[in-house]
Residue, then its C-alpha position, 0 to 999 in steps of 0.5 A: x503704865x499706859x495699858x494699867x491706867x486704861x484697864x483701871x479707867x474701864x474697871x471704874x467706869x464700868x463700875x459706875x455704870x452698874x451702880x447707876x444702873x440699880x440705883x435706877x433700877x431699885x427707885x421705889x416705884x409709884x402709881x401715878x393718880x392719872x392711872x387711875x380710871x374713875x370709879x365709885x367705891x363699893x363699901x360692902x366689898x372693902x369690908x370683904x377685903x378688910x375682913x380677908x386681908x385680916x387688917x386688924x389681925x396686924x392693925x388693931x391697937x393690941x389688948x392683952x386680952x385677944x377677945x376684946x381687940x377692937x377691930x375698927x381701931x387700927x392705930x397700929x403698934x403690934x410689935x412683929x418680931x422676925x430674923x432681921x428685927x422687931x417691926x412695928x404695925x403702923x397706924x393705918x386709922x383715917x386719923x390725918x396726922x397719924x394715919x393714913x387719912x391724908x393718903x392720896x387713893x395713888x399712895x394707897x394704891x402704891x403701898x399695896x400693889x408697889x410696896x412704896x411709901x407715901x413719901x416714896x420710900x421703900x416700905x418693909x415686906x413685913x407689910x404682905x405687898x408681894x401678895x397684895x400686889x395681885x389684887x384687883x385694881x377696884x378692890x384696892x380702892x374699895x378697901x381703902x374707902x372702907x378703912x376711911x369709914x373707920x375711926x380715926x386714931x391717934x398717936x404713931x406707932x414706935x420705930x422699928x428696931x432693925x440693925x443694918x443692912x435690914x435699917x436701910x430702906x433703899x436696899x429694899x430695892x434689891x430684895x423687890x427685884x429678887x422676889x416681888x415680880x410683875x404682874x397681876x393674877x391670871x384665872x385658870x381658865x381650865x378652872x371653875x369660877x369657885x376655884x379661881x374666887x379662892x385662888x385670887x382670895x388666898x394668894x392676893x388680899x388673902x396672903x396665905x403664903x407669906x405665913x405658910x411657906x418656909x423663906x430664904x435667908x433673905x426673907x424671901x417665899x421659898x417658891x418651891x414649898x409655897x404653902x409647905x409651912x415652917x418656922x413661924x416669923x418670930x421663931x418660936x412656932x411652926x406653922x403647918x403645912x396647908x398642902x395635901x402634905x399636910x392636910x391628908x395625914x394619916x392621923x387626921x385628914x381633911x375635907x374641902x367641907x373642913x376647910x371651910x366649916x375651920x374658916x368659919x369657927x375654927x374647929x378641926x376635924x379632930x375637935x380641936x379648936x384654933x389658937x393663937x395666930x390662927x385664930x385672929x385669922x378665923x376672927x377675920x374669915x368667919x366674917x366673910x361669905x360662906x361663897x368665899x369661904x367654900x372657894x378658899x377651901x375649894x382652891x386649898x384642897x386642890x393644891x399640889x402636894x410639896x413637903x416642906x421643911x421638917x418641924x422640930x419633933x416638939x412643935x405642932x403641927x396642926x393649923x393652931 
């Protein structure tokens, strides 16, 4: 009995010191303001991360009819279906109450680069912070400063309808742990300074691959066929593979010239036009530059070829 009562004290404790141990290691985490060096906004560069990070594409208070969305308006509540439940956009507008107009630069800061609340909560991944977490420090802060330039709007968007485990932030934690990483984006130093410009832009404010690349039951990037396209998040499309895969078919084939004239007015090669998702994407990147244009292509053009999954024989596989 002596022997069992030892062997169940060490069982338990040990078991308490894991459960302590994620729970620590699972606290949300925060950027402190005292990390944050001065620094004087450049509005012309946070409407180029506004227009990159495609903001109104999720934030804008929806209208039936696409075209007359208002972009500025970004009171939220675009419902985004997926396999766990139904997200809500919220409402990111200056207005103070519902908001983020009394966000601290630090909660914004956090949001993007930690995936963390104003109130220190876990938030959903649904928001693209595993991509927004490569962004530039300055250009977090120059986005921020140009949303507060925007109209505020009131009224908070609906609770998302999740059913557990998915309706338990704390459990983000683990799902951070498991695929959000550390660090920040790294040059090519191999590279041109094109290249690298469309690199940060599609992996970072960008956020590419959260659409394009097929994910685990656990909703996590399947790395292995980042950018290889599959089932769109709400399953009822399929997004296309952006690598050479996909790109250089033999039924149509695309240039780095392509890339960037579909960034910029939304036709392929083939003469067709973008739709649906696609195209509040161009709405956003017709905006930008034709210099971040032509590197967003230049950096697309130039990704390895990797197969991803296979689309159903009735869905399209063009960049609709």
């Amino acid at each position: 009995m002596s022997r069992l009562r030892t062997f169940v004290f060490i069982v338990a404790t040990g078991a308490i010191f894991a459960l302590a141990a994620i729970w620590i290691l699972t606290l949300p985490a925060v950027v402190p303001a005292a990390a944050l060096p001065p620094h004087t906004s450049n509005l012309a560069n946070g409407e180029t991360m506004f227009n990159i990070g495609g903001c109104s594409s999720c934030h804008a208070v929806p209208n039936d009819n696409p075209e007359k969305v208002d972009r500025t308006r970004l009171g939220g509540g675009l419902a985004l279906k997926s396999p766990f439940g139904v997200f809500y956009a919220p409402n990111i507008s200056s207005d103070a109450r519902d908001g983020i107009g009394n966000w601290s630069e630090a909660n914004f800061v956090t949001a993007l680069w930690k995936g963390t609340s104003d109130h220190g909560t876990n938030l959903y991944p649904a928001f693209p912070y595993t991509s927004y977490r490569y962004m530039q420090l300055d250009d977090v802060r120059d986005l921020f400063a140009y949303l507060k330039t925007l109209p505020p709007v009131p009224g908070r968007s609906r609770r998302h309808e999740l059913s557990f485990p998915s309706n338990e932030r704390r459990l983000l934690g683990i799902w951070k742990l498991l695929f959000m990483g550390e660090g920040s984006f790294v040059p090519d130093p191999s590279k041109s300074a094109q290249y690298n410009r469309g690199a940060y832009l599609v992996n970072g404010p960008g956020h590419c691959a959260e659409c394009h690349s097929p994910r685990n039951v656990l909703g996590g990037i399947i790395e292995s066929q980042r950018f290889a396209g599959g089932p769109s998040p709400d399953g009822s499309d399929w997004v296309p593979n952006i690598t050479p895969v996909g790109l250089q078919r033999d039924d149509e084939k695309w240039s780095e010239k392509d890339i960037a004239s579909f960034l910029d007015g939304g036709m392929m090669p083939s003469g067709d036009f973008a739709g649906g998702a696609m195209a509040d994407v161009i709405r956003s990147t017709s905006l930008l530059s034709p210099e971040d244009r032509a590197a967003i292509a230049s950096y697309v053009a130039a990704l390895p070829p990797r197969q991803g999954p296979t689309p159903p024989p009735n869905k399209d596989q063009d960049i609709k």
